[in-house]
N, C-alpha and C positions, 0 to 999 in steps of 0.2 A: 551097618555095612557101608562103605566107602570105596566105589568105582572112577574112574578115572573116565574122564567124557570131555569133549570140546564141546563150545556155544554151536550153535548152529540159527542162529539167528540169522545171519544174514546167506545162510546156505539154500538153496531151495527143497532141499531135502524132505523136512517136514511140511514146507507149507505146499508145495506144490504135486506132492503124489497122491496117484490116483492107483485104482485097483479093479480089475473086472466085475461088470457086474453080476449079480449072481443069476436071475433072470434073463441076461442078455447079455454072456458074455463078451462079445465083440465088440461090446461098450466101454467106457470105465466110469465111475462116481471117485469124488474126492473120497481117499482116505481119513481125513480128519472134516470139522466144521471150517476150520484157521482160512479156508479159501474165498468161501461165503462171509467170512464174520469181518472180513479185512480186504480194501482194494489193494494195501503191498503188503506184500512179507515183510519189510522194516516196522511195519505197526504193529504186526502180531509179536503174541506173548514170545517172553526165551525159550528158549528150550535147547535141551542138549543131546550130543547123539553119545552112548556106550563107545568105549573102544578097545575093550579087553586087555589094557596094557596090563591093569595089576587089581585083584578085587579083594578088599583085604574085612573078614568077617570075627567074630566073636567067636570062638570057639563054641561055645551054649550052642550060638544056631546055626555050630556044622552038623552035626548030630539027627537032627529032625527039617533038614533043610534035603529037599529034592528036586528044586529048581531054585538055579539062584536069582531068578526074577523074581520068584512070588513072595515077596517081601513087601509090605505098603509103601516105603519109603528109604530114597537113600543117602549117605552122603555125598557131593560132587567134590570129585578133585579137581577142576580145572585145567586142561592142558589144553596149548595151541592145538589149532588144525596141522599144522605143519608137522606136528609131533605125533598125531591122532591118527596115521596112514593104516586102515585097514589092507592089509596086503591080503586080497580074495580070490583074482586073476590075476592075467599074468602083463595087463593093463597097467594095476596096482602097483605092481613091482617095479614096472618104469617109470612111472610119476616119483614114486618116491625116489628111487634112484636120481630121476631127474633134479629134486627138491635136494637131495645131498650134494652134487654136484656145482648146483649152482652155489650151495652154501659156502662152495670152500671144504668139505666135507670127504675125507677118503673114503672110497667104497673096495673091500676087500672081497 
């Protein structure tokens, strides 16, 4: 399988989220180890975030496929963050708008 994902290496994304605790939730604990294992996020491993541009699969394993995460592995297509614009709210939708704009980019 082959999804299309930006780096996020240098994003805070991964290395800095946290999640309530289950016991205390007015707390939070790091979401991953990357926080404890690393003084900066520039150290830690790469990683990439999904961006649902385009997921392109084998036919075989459309068939018997019921989540298309639960896969062990997959291929990265690489695309900039500037390309990679989840539009979720209506936040999202100015940023990028903002980001075409500045490009020189017409927005219809």
């Amino acid at each position: 399988m082959c999804v299309p994902a930006c780096s996020v290496l240098t994003i805070v994304l991964y290395f800095n989220m946290v999640e309530p605790d289950a016991e205390t939730p007015e707390l939070v604990r790091p979401c991953t180890t990357a926080m404890a294992e690393h003084a900066r996020r520039q150290d830690a491993k790469a990683v990439y975030a999904l961006n649902g541009a385009v997921f392109v699969y084998r036919r075989s394993l459309l068939d018997g496929l019921t989540n298309q995460f639960k896969v062990d592995r997959y291929v990265v297509y690489e695309m900039s963050r500037l390309r990679s614009v989840d539009i979720d709210e209506p936040e999202d939708l100015d940023l990028a708008e903002w980001h075409l704009e500045r490009n020189g980019k017409e927005i219809n």
